[in-house]
N, C-alpha and C positions, 0 to 999 in steps of 0.2 A: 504493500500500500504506500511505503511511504517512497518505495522507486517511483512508483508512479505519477506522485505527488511533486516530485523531481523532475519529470519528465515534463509534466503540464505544467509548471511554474517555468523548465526552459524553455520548451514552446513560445509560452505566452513573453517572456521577456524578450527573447532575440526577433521574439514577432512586431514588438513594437520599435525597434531598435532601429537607429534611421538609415536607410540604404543609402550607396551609393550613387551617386547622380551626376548628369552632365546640365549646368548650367551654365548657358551664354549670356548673361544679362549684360547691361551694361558697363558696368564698370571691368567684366571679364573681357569685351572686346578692345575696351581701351588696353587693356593692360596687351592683349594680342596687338595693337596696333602701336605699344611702346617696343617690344619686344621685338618686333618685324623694323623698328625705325632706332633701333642701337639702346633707347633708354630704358636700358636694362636695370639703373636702379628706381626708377621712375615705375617701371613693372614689379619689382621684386615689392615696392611699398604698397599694392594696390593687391598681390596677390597674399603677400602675410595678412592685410583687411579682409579679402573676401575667405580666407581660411578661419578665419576668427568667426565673422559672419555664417561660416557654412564648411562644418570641417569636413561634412560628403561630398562635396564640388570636387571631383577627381579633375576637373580641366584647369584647378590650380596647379596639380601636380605635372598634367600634360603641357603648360605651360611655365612652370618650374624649370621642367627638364630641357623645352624648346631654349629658353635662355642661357640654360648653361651649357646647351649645344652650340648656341652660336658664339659665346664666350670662345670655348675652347678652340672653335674652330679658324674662326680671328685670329689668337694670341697664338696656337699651335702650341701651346704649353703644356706639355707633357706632363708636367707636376699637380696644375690645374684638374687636368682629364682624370690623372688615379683617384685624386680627393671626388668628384663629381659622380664618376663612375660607381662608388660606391652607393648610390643613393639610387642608383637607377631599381636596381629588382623591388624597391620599395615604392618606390612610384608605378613601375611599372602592375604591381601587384594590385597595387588599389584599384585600378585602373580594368584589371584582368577581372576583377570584385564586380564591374556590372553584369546586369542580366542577360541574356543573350542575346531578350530583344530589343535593344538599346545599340540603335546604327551607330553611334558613337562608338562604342567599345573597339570595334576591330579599326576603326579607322587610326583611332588616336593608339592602338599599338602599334599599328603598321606605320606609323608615321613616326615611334618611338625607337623603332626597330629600325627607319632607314637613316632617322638622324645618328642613332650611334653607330651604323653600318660605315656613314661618309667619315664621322672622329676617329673609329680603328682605322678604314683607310687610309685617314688621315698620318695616323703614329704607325704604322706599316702591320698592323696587323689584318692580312690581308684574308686570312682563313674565320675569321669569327666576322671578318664583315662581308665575308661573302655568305654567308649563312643568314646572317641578322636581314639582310638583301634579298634573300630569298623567302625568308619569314615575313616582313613586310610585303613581298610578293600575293604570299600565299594568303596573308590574311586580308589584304584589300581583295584581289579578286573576289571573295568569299562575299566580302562584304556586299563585294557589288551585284552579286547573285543573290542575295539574302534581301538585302535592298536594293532593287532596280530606279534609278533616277534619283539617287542622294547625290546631292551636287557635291559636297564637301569630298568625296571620295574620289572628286575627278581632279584634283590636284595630284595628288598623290599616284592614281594611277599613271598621268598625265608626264611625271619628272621618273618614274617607274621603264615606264616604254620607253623613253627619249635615251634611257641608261641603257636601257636594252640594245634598241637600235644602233645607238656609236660602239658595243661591244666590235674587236677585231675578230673579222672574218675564222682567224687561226681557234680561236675560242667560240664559234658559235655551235661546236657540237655540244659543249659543254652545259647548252642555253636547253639544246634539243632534251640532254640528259634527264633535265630538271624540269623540263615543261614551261618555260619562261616564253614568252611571245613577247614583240612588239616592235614599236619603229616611230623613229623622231617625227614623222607626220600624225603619224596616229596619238602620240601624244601631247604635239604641239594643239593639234585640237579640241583635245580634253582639257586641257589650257585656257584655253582661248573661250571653250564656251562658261567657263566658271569665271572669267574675266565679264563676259557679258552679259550674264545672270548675275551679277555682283553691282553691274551698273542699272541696272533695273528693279532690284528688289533689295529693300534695307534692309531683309533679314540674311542677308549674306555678303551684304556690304563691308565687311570684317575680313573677305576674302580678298580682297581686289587686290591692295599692295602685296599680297605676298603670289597670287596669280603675276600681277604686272612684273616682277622681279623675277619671276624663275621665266616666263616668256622674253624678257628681254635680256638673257642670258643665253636662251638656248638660239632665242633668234640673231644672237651677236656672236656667239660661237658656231653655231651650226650651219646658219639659211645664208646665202648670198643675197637674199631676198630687199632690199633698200627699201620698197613699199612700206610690208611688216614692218620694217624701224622706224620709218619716219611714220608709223601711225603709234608706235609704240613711246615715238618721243612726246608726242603729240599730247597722249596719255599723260604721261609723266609732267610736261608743263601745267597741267592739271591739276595738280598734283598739291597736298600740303609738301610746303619746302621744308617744314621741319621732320625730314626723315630723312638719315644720315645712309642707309641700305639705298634708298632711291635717288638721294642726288649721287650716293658711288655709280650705279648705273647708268648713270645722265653722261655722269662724266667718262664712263668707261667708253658708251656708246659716242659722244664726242671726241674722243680723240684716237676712238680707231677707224674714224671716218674723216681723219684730218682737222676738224676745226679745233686746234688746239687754245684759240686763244678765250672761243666760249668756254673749252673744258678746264684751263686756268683761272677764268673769273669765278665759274663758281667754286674751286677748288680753293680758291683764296678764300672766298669768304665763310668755308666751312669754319677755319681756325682752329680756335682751340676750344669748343665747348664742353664744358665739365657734363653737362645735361648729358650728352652722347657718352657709350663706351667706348676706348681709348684705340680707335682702326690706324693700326701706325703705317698700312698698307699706302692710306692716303697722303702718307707723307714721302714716302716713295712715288708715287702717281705725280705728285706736286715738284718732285723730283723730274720727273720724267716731262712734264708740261714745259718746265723752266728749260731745260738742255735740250727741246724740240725746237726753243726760239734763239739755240745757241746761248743763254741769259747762264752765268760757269757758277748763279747763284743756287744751280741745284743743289749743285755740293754738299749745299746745308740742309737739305731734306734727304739726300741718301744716309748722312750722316746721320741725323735724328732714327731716320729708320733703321739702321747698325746698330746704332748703341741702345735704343730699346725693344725693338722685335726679340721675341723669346723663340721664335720660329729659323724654320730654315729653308723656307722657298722665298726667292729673290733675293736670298743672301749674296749669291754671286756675282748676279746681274748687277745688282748697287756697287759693290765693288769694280768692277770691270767699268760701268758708268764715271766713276770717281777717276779710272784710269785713262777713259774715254779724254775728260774734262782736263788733266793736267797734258794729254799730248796735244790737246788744242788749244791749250795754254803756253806750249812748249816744253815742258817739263815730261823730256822724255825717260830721266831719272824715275820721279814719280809714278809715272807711267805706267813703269815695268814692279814698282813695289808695290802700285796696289791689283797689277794682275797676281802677283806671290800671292797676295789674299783669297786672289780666287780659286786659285789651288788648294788651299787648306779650308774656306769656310763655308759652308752654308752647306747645301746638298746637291743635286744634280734629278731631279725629278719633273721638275717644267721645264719646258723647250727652252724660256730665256736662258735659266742657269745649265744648262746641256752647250749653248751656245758660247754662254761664258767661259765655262770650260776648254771646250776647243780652243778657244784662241789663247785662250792663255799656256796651253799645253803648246801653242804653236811658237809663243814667244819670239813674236814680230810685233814690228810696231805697223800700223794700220796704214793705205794709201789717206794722207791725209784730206785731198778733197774730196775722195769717193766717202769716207767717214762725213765729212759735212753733208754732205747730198742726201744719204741716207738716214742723216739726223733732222735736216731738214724736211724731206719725205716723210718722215713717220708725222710731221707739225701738222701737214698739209700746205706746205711755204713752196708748190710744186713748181715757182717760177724762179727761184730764187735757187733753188735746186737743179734747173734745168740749163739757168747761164752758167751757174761751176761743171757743168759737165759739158758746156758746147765749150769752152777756155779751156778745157786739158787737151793734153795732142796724145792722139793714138799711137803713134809710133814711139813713145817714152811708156808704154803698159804693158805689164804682161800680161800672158795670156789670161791668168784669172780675173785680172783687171780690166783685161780688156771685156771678159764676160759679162761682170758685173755692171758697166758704163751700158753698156748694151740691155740690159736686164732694169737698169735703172730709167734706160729712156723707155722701154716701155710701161714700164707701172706710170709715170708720169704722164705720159701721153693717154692713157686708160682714163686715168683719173680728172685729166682737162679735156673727156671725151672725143678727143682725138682716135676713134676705134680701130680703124684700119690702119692707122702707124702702129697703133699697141699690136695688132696681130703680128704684123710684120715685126716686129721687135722681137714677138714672144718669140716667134719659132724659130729667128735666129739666133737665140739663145740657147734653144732646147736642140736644135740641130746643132751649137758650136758646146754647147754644154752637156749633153745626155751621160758623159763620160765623168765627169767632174764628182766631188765629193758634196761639193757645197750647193747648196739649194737653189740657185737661182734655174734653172732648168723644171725642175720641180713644182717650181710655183708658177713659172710659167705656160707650163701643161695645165693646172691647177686652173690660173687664172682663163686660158684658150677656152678650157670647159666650160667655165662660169659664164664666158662672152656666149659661146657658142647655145646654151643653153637659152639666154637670155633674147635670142636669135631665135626661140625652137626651131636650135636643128641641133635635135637629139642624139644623132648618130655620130659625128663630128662633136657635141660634146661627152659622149660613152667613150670616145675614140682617146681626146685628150687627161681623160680622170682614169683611163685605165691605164693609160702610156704614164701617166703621174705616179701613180700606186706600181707600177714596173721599175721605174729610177732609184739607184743604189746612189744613197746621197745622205750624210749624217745629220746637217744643220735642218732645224726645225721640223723633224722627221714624223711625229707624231703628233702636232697638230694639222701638217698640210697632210700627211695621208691619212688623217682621219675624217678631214673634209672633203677629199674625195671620194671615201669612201660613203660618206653620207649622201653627197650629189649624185653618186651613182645608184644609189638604193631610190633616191627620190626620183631620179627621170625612170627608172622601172614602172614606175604609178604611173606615167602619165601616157 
């Protein structure tokens, strides 16, 4: 009797006991829209309130751990991730506590599972995030069959496919193994319509910035598409300017399209705000802005970015840039001491610092005006770039030099729509270059595709992105053959 009397006193107590829940109310979306815009302690004060207010709201948890994912993944602090990491099976668990039929549940796992899937890739643990990647796989699809038409799931799915799709061809039986589907159009669309469902209806208007950011990443790394950006900038001038994730994209998207001197002004006036968490990235970028207009004041922004990044991508780069700035200073001494840097620091895992390497492994000092030209060309100063290349004489260049002068006149001519000089340029490059180590061959196929596509004539660009993807070439090998190999996936569709 009296088990039983135990039995119905547990019953009744765990039955009143308050479940677990997802609630978006308002003050949870601000804090999602601090969190997506850097002000990370801005979020962290609004989500210790609403735990107080409601210690069942697991989406404080889910949004707990979204902030110390993007901490980590900023700062690349290794020391940071072991203390954070701890805390995950706990949030995670709370989270795993809703009921089955609560659409949220599987989303916000899957979504917990692929932010620390990108931190382990991040610190090289490349087997527990390819797992956690595949668990997020497994549990949005689910979701999405369990719940047909939950918008919130189409992010996710949406940055899922897009991964999928840029997998290298050598790894997709690996994809077949596991049952993984998908492909950068197919997920830029799932993108794109939660970006347009977000502008329509205020109860998902909480999605928009972090839609508008992952689309204007995929569409600045992946699409040669100009359209998509400039409706994407479009977007973004829209946009509250107090978010420190969407003016980097502003600026990202500015200055890989030349207009460096918009992507400086707002760069300058980001500063130094204590509000925002501390992206030393952009002080490198600010770097990069400054030594595109020739201005040797970079200096002091690679610097800044050396002495406080805890990380180790564009470690090398910034050093090499420091080495760039003192042989254009003259300081050929300099020069060669802070390529020694690039030898010992940072990593070799982004194409910048891969490149860095090389030359500094090559320990030559650079053609000096083909260096300006090229420094110039990335600003978009494409005329300023193109009299230092008509004033050198061919018969004083070697043969790599003289590749490059040739590889240079065509991007320039592309870029001042000049199209049928750029082709001519390209293919004498790829005909005088297909043999060469260094990329300009490369991207010249690369870029023929791009024309030719833009042209639909399809077969002639299949021709250039498959002759791209065939050239044995070390400098920047894995972002141009990964965009050809996306161009070629995408004219299959059509």
């Amino acid at each position: 009797m009296k088990k039983l009397s135990l039995v119905i006193l547990s019953c009744f107590f765990f039955g009143i006991m308050p479940a677990q829940q997802v609630v978006i109310n308002a003050p949870m979306k601000k804090a999602y829209e601090d969190v997506l815009a850097l002000k990370l302690d801005s979020a962290s004060k609004i989500l210790k309130s609403e735990r107080q207010s409601d210690p069942e709201n697991v989406f404080v948890d889910y949004l707990e751990n979204y902030s110390d994912f993007i901490r980590i993944f900023i700062s690349e602090d290794i020391n940071s991730f072991q203390k954070v990491d701890n805390l995950f099976p706990e949030r995670y668990q709370r989270i795993a506590d809703l009921p089955d039929n609560n659409p949220y549940k599987n989303l916000l796992l899957a979504n917990m599972n692929l932010q620390w899937a990108l931190a382990r890739l991040k610190f090289g643990q490349y087997f527990r995030g390819a797992w956690q990647i595949n668990k997020a796989y497994r549990l949005i699809t689910d979701n999405q069959q369990q719940f047909p038409g939950f918008l919130p799931d189409e992010i996710t799915l949406g940055v899922l496919h897009v991964m999928i799709g840029v997998v290298p061809s050598q790894y997709q039986w690996m994809l077949k193994i596991i049952s993984m589907k998908g492909s950068v159009e197919q997920g830029k669309a799932e993108i794109y319509r939660v970006l347009e469902k977000s502008n329509l209806d205020a109860n998902y208007s909480y999605l928009r910035n972090e839609a508008l950011f992952f689309l204007g990443f995929i569409e600045l790394n992946l699409s040669p598409n100009q359209q998509a950006l400039d409706k994407l900038s479009n977007e973004l001038n829209r946009m509250d300017t107090n978010n420190m994730m969407l003016a980097y994209l502003k600026v990202d998207i500015l200055m890989r399209h030349g207009q460096n001197d918009a992507a400086l002004k707002i760069i300058s006036q980001m500063g130094d705000n204590h509000n925002y968490y501390r992206f030393y990235y952009l002080d490198y970028l600010h770097g990069e802005c400054l030594l595109r207009k020739l201005d040797f004041n970079a200096a002091t922004y690679y610097r800044i970015f050396l002495r406080n990044f805890k990380g180790i991508n564009y470690v090398k780069d910034a050093w090499r840039k420091l080495a760039w700035i003192d042989f254009l200073k003259g300081d050929t001494a300099g020069y060669f001491q802070n390529m020694d840097s690039v030898l010992v620091k940072g990593s070799q895992i982004v194409d910048a610092d891969k490149q860095a390497l090389l030359e500094a492994k090559a320990h030559k000092v650079p053609n000096f005006p083909l260096l300006n030209v090229r420094i110039l060309f990335d600003g978009g100063y494409y005329q300023r770039a193109e009299q230092i290349l008509n004033g050198m004489q061919a018969s004083e260049l070697s043969l790599e030099e003289a590749l490059e002068r040739t590889y240079r006149y065509g991007r320039i001519d592309e870029k001042e729509g000049r199209i049928g000089d750029a082709k001519v340029w390209y293919k004498k490059t790829l005909q005088e270059g297909q043999n060469s180590l260094r990329y300009f061959a490369a991207n010249s196929s690369l870029m023929l595709g791009r024309i030719y596509e833009s042209e639909d004539s399809l077969s002639l660009a299949r021709k250039y992105y498959k002759k791209c993807l065939n050239l044995n070439f070390d400098e920047y090998h894995t972002s141009i053959c990964g965009e050809a190999k996306e161009s070629l996936m995408r004219i299959q569709n059509k």
